[in-house]
C-alpha positions as CSV (number, residue, x, y, z in Angstrom):
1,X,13.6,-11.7,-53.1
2,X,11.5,-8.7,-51.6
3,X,12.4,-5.0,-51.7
4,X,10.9,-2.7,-49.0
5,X,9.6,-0.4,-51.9
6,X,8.7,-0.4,-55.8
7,X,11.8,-0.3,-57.8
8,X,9.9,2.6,-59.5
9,X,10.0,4.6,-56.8
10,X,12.0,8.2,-56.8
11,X,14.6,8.5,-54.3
12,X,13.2,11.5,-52.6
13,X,9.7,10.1,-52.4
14,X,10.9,6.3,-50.8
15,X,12.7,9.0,-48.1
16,X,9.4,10.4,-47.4
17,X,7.6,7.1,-47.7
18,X,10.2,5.8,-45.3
19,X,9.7,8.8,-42.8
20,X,6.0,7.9,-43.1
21,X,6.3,4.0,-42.1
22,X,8.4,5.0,-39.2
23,X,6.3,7.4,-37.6
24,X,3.2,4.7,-38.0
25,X,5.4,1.8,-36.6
26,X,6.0,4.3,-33.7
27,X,3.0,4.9,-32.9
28,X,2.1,1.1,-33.3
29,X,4.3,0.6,-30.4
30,X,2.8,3.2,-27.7
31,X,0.2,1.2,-25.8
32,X,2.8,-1.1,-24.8
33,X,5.4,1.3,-23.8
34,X,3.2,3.5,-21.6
35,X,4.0,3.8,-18.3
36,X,1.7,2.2,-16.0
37,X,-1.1,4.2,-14.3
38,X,-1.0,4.9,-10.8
39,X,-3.6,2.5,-10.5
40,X,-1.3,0.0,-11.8
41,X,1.6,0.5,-10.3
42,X,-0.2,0.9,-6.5
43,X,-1.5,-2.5,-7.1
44,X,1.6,-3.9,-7.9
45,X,3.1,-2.7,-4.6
46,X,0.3,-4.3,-2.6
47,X,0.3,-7.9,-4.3
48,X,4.4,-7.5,-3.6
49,X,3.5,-6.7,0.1
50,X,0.7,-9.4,0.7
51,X,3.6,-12.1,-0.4
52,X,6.1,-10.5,1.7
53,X,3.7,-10.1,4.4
54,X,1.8,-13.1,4.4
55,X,4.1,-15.7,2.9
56,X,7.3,-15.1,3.1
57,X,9.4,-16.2,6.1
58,X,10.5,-14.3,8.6
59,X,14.5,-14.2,8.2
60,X,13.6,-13.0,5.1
61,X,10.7,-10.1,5.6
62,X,13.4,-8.0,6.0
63,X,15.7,-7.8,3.0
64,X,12.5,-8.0,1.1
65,X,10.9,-5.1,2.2
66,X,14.2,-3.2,2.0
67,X,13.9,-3.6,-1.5
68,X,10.1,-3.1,-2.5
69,X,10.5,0.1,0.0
70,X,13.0,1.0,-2.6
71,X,10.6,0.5,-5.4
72,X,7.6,2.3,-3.8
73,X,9.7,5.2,-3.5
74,X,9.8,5.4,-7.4
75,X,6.5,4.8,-7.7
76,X,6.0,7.9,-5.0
77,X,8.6,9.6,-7.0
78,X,6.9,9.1,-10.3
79,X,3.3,10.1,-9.1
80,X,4.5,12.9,-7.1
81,X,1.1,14.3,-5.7
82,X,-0.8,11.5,-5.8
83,X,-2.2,10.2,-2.0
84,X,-2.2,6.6,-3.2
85,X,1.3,5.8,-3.8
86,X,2.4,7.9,-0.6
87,X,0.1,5.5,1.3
88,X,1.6,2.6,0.1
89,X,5.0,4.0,0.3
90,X,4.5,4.1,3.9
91,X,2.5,0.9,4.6
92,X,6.3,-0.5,3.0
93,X,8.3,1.0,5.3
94,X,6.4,0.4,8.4
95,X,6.1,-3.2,7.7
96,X,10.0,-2.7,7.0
97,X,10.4,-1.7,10.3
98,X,8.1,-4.0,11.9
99,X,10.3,-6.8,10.4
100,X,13.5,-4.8,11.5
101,X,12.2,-4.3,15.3
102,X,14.0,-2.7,18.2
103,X,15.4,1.0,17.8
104,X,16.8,0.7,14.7
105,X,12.7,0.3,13.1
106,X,11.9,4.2,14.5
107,X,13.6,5.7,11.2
108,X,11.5,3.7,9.1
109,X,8.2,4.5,10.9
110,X,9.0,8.3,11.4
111,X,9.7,8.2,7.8
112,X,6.6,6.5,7.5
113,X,4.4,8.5,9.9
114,X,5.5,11.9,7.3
115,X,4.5,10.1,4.2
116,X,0.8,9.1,6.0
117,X,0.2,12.9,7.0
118,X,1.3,14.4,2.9
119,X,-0.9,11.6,2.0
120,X,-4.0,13.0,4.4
121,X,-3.2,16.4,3.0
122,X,-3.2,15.9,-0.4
123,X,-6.7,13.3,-0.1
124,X,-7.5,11.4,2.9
125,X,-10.3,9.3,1.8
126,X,-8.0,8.1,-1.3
127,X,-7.6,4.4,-0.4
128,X,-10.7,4.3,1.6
129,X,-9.0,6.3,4.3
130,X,-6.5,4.2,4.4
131,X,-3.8,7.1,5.5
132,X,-5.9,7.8,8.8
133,X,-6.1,4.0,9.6
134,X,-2.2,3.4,8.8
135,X,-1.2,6.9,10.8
136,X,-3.1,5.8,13.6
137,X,-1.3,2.0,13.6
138,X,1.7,4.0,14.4
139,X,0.1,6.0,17.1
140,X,-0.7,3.2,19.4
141,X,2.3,0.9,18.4
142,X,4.8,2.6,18.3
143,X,6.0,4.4,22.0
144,X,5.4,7.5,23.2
145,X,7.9,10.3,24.2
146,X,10.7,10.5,24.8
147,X,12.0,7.6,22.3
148,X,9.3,8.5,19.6
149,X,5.9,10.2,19.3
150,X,3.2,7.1,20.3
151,X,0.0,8.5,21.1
152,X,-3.4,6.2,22.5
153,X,-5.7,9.3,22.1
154,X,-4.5,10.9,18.6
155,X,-4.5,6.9,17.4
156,X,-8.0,6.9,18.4
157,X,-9.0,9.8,17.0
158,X,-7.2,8.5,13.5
159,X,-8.9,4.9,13.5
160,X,-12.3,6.3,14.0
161,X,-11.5,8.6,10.9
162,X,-10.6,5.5,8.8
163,X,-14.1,3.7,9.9
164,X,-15.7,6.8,9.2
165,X,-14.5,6.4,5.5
166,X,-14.7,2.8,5.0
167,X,-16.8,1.3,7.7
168,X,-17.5,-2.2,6.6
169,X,-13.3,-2.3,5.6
170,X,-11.5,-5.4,6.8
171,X,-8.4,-3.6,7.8
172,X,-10.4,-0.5,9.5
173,X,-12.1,-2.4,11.4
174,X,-9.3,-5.4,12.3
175,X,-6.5,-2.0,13.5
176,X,-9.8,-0.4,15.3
177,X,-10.3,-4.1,17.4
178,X,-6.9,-4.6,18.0
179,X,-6.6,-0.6,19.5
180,X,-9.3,-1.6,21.7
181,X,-8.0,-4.7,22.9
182,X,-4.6,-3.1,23.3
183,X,-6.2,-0.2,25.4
184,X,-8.1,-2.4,27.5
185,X,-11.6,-2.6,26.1
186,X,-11.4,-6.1,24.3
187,X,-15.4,-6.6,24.6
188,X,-16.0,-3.2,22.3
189,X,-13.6,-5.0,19.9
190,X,-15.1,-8.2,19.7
191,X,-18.1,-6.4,17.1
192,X,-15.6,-5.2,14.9
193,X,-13.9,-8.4,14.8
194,X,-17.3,-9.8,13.3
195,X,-17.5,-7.0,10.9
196,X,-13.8,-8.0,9.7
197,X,-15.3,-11.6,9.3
198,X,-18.3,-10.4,7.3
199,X,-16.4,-7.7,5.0
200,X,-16.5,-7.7,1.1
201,X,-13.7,-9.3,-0.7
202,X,-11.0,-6.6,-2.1
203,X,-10.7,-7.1,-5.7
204,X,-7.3,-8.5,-6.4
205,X,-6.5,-8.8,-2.6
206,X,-7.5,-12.4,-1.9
207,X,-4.0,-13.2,0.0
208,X,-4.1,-9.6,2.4
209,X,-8.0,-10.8,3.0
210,X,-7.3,-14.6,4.2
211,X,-4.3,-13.6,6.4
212,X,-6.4,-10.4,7.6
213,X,-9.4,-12.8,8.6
214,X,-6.8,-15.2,10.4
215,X,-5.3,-12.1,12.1
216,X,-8.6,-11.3,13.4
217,X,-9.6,-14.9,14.4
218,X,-6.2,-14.7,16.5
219,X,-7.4,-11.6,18.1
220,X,-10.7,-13.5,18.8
221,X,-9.3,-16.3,20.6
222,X,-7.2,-14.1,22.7
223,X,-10.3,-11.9,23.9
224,X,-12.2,-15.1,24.4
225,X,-9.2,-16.9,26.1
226,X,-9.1,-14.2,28.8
């Protein structure tokens, strides 16, 4: 049978020894209880919202979003003063509300539209600009007063921002095309459409890039079908 010490050991000095072992097997056990980085935990949130997004069905979009909104907020909550998380805290709840539709979505989105401009303050390029591109979604989807704050011209200005940061990005340049086509210039979209087509894959983002591309392909045939 094996003893965890030598029989000849003094009482007080196995205590010590014993103090000793712990402390080592405590810190034997820290990588794998860190918390995750920011990094880390941002990417978790996105490859949640590609599946929710891009292959999920509809009747269910909603109650799943509902619930990784809930889980971005921690993330928010535990990085407080980072841009990134804010971003994707946001990008949650609009897509909630997307899912949601009709009045009840403007909550979400105002909610939504705060967490893009704390985001800008604290670092709108984090992301690739991604805060100016998903601020400026709002601000030609969404409608204008009086039921909420739409706005064509402040969108503009917002998108261009975005492609200012990132201007080979395949979701700058898809939200930039689709604001043109929406506004009645679908011919000035169809180059950014291409450049959507032609951008680099996203490291980790295969599923967002194939349903962006088919997005854009969509938006394609529409222009060209007119």
């Amino acid at each position: 049978m094996s003893v965890p010490f030598p029989l000849s050991v003094p009482g007080a000095s196995r205590r010590r020894l014993t103090f000793a072992l712990l402390a080592l097997s405590g810190l034997s056990l820290l990588p794998a209880a860190q918390a995750a980085t920011v990094e880390e935990s941002v990417a978790e949130l996105q490859q949640a919202w590609e599946v929710i997004n891009y292959k999920t069905p509809a009747a269910e979009k909603e109650r799943k979003f509902e619930a990784l909104a809930a889980r971005a907020h921690k993330v928010s909550e535990g990085f407080a003063g980072r841009a990134e998380p804010m971003v994707w805290e946001g990008i949650i709840l609009s897509s909630w509300g997307g899912a949601k539709g009709g009045l009840g979505a403007l909550g979400l989105v105002k909610q939504a539209k705060v967490l893009y401009e704390q985001a800008i303050q604290i670092d709108g390029n984090a992301l690739d600009g991604s805060a100016y591109n998903s601020l400026g979604v709002l601000y030609y989807k969404v409608p204008g007063w009086p039921i909420a704050f739409g706005d064509k011209d402040k969108a503009r200005d917002l998108l261009q921002k975005a492609l200012a940061v990132n201007p080979k990005g395949i979701d700058a340049n898809y939200f930039y095309a689709d604001y043109l086509v929406e506004t009645g210039e679908p011919q000035k979209a169809v180059a950014h459409l291409e450049k959507v087509m032609q951008a680099p894959p996203r490291a980790g983002r295969q599923i967002a890039d194939e349903g962006r591309r088919a997005e854009a392909r969509e938006l394609m045939e529409k222009i060209k079908s007119k």
